[in-house]
C-alpha positions in Angstrom: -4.0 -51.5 48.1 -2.0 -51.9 45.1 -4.2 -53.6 42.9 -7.3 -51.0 42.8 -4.7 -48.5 42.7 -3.3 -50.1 39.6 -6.8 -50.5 37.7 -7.6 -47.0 38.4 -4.7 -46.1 36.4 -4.8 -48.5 33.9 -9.0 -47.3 33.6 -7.7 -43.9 33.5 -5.0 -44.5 30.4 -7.1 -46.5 28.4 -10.1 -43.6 28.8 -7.4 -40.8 27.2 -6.2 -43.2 24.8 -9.7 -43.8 23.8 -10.6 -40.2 23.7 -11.6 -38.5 20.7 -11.0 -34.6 20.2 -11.6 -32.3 17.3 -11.0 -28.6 16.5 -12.6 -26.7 13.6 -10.8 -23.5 12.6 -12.8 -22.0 9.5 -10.0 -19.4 7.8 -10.7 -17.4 4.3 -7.7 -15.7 1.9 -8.2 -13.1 -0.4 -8.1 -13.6 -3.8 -5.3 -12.6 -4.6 -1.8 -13.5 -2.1 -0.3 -10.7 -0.2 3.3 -12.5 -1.8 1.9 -11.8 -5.1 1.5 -8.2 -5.0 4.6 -7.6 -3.0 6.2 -8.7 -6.0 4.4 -6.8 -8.8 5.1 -4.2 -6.3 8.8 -4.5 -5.7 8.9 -5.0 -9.4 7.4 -1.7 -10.6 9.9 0.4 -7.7 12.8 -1.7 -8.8 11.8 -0.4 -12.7 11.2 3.1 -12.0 14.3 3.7 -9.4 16.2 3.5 -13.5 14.3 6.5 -14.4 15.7 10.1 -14.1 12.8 12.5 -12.8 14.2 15.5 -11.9 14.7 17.0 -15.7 11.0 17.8 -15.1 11.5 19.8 -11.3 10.2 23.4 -11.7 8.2 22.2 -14.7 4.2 21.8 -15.0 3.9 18.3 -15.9 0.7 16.5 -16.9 0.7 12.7 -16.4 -1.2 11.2 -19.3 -2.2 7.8 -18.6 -4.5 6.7 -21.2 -2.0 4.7 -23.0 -1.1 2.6 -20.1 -2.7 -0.5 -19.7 -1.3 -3.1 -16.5 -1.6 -5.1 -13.4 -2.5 -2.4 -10.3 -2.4 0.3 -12.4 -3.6 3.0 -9.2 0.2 1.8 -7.7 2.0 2.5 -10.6 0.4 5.5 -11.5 0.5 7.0 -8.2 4.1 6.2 -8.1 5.2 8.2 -11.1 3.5 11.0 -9.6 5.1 10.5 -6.1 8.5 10.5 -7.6 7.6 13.6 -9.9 6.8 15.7 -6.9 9.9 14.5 -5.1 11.9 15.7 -8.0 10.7 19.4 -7.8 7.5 19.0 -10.7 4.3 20.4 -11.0 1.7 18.0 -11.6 -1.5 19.8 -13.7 -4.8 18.4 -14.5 -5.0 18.8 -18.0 -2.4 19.2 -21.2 -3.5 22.5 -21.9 -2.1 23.7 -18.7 1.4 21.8 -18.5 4.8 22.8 -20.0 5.2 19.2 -20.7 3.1 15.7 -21.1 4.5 12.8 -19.6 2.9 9.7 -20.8 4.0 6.2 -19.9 3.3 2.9 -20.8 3.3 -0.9 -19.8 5.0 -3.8 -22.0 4.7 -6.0 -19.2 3.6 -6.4 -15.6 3.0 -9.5 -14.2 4.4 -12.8 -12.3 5.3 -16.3 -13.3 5.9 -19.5 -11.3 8.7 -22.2 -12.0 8.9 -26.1 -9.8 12.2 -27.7 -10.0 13.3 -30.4 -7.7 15.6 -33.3 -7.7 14.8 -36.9 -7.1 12.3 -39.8 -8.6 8.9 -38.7 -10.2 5.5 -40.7 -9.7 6.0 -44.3 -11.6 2.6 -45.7 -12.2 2.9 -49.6 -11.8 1.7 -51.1 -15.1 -1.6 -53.4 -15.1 -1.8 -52.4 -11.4 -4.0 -49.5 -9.9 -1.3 -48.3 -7.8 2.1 -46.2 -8.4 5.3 -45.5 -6.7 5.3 -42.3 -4.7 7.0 -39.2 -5.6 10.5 -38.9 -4.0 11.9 -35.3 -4.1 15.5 -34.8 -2.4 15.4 -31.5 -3.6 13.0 -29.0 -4.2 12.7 -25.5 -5.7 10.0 -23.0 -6.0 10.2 -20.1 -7.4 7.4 -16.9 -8.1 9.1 -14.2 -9.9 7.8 -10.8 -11.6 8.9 -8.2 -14.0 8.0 -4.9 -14.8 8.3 -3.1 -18.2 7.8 0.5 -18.3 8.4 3.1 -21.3 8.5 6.6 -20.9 7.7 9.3 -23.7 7.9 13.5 -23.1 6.9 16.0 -25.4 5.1 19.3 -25.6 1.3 19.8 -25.1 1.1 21.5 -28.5 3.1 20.7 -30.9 3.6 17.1 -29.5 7.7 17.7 -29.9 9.7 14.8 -28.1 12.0 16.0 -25.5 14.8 13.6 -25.0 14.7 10.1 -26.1 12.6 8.9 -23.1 13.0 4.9 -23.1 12.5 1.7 -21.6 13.3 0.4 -18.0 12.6 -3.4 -17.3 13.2 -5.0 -13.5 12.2 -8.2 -11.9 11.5 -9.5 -8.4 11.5 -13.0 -6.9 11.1 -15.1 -4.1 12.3 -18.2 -3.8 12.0 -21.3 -1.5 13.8 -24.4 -1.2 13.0 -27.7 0.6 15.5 -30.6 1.4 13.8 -33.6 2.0 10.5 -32.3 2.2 11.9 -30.0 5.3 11.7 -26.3 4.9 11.2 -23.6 3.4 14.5 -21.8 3.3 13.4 -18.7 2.2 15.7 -15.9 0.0 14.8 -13.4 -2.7 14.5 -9.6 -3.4 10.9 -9.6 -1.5 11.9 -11.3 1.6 15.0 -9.2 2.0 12.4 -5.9 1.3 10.0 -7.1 4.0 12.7 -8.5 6.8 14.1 -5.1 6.0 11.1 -2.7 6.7 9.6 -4.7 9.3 12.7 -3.7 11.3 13.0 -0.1 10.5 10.6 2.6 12.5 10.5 6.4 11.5 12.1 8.6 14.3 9.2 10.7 14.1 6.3 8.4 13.9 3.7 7.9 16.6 1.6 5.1 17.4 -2.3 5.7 17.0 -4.7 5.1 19.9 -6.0 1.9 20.6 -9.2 3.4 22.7 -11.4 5.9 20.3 -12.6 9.5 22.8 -13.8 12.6 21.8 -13.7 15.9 23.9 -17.0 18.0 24.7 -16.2 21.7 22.7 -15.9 24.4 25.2 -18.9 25.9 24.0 -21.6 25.6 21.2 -21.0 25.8 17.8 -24.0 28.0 17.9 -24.6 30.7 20.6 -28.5 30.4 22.4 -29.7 33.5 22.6 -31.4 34.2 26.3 -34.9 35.1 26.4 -35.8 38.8 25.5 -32.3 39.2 23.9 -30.8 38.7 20.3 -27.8 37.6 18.5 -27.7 40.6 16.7 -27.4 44.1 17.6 -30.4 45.9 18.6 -31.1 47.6 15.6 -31.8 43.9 14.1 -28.5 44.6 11.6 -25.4 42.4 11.6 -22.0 44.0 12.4 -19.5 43.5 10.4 -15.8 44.7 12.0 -12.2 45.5 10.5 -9.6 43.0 12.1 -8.2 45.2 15.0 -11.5 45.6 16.0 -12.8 41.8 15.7 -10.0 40.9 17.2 -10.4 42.7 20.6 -14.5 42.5 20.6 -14.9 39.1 19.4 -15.1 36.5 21.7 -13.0 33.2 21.8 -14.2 30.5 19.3 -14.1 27.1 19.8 -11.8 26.8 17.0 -9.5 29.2 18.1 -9.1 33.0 16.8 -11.4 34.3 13.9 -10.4 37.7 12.0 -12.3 39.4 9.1 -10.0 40.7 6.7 -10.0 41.7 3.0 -6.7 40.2 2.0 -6.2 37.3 0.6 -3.2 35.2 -0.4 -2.5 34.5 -4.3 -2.0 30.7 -5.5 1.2 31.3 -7.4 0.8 29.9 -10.8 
C-alpha cells in the first residue's frame, strides 16, 4: 500500500516542480512622474507663502503675465490669483480697468537629481571581458526643485512702481536612502506634504455618488396644448403680468417659482 502511495506523491512533486507559469501585466506611466510635479508644485507654494498679498485687498488688480515664462505655468498663475482673492483683491481683465498691475516673473522653476552612495564602483578586469560588480553599502537619491519668483507693482498709466516688489526663492525635495540595497527610507518636504493631506478630510465635504441617476421633471419643460385649445389667451396675445399677479396665477415650474419684475440688481463696480 505504501509503495503506490509513495510514487503517487513523488509523480505529483516532480509534476509542480516541473510546472511552468507565466503572468503578463502590460502597465503604461505618463510622461511625466506624479513625484515630479508634486515638487515643482510644493516648490512654487513654498515661494509664494514669502509674498505679502493683502496690500492689494480692496484694490482692482490686473495680473499681467506676459512676462512670465516657466514649468506649469496654468499652476502658478492660477495661484497668484487664488491668493489675490483670498487677500480681499479685485482681479480685472484688462490694465485699463485696474488700480494696479501686478506682473510677475520666473528666474527659475524646475528639478534636479543628485546619486550618492557609499561602497566599491564597477572595476572592469583588464584584458578580460568581465568586471567586478558594483558594491553599494550606502545609497542616496535625491530629486529636488526650486522656485524663483519676482514680483513688480505699478500703475496702469503712468507705470509708477509701488513698493519695491522683490524676489522669493524656495526649494522642495524628496529623498530616499537604501542600506544594502534594502529600502527606500523615504523623508523630504513632499512626502511629509502628501502623508499629511492624505490623512486630513474637510468637515464639510461629501463623498460623490458611485452609481450615476437622474429624476424624471415633474412636468414638461414645455406645456402640450390639448386639442381645440391654445397656450395663449384667446385673443391669440401673450400676457404679460406684474409680480403679485404672476405670482398667484402662474403655475408651479419645474424649476421652482418664476416672477416678472422690472428691477434689477447693479454689479457694484
Amino acid at each position: 500500500m505504501r509503495a503506490p502511495l509513495t510514487r503517487a506523491l513523488a509523480l505529483a512533486v516532480c509534476t509542480l516542480v516541473g510546472s511552468v507559469g507565466c503572468t503578463t501585466m502590460k502597465t503604461s506611466n505618463t510622461a511625466r512622474t506624479g513625484l515630479e510635479q508634486l515638487l515643482i508644485s510644493n516648490a512654487i507654494d513654498q515661494s509664494l507663502d514669502k509674498v505679502n498679498f493683502e496690500p492689494f485687498a480692496g484694490h482692482k488688480v490686473f495680473l499681467d503675465e506676459s512676462k512670465l515664462e516657466s514649468v506649469d505655468k496654468p499652476y502658478l498663475v492660477s495661484s497668484i490669483r487664488t491668493r489675490l482673492m483670498h487677500s480681499g483683491a479685485t482681479l480685472v481683465p484688462a490694465a485699463d480697468k485696474a488700480e494696479v498691475v501686478l506682473e510677475p516673473r520666473s528666474g527659475g522653476v524646475g528639478t534636479d537629481v543628485v546619486d550618492t552612495f557609499l561602497g566599491i564602483p564597477e572595476i572592469a578586469v583588464p584584458g578580460m571581458p568581465i568586471s567586478i560588480p558594483e558594491l553599494q553599502i550606502i545609497k542616496k537619491q535625491n530629486q529636488s526643485a526650486v522656485a524663483k519668483l519676482g514680483f513688480v507693482a505699478y500703475t496702469p498709466g503712468e507705470q509708477q512702481a509701488i513698493g519695491q516688489g522683490g524676489i522669493t526663492l524656495a526649494k522642495s525635495n524628496d529623498s530616499n536612502w537604501f542600506f544594502l540595497g534594502m529600502g527606500p527610507l523615504q523623508k523630504g518636504s513632499v512626502r511629509s506634504e502628501v502623508k499629511r493631506e492624505v490623512r486630513t478630510k474637510s468637515p464639510g465635504a461629501q463623498p460623490l455618488p458611485t452609481t450615476i441617476a437622474f429624476a424624471s421633471p415633474r412636468r414638461p419643460l414645455v406645456p402640450t396644448p390639448t386639442p381645440g385649445t391654445s397656450p395663449f389667451e384667446p385673443s391669440g396675445r401673450v400676457r404679460l403680468t406684474g409680480e403679485r399677479q404672476a405670482s398667484e396665477t402662474s403655475e408651479e415650474s419645474p424649476f421652482g417659482e418664476i416672477r416678472a419684475t422690472g428691477e434689477f440688481q447693479s454689479i457694484p463696480e
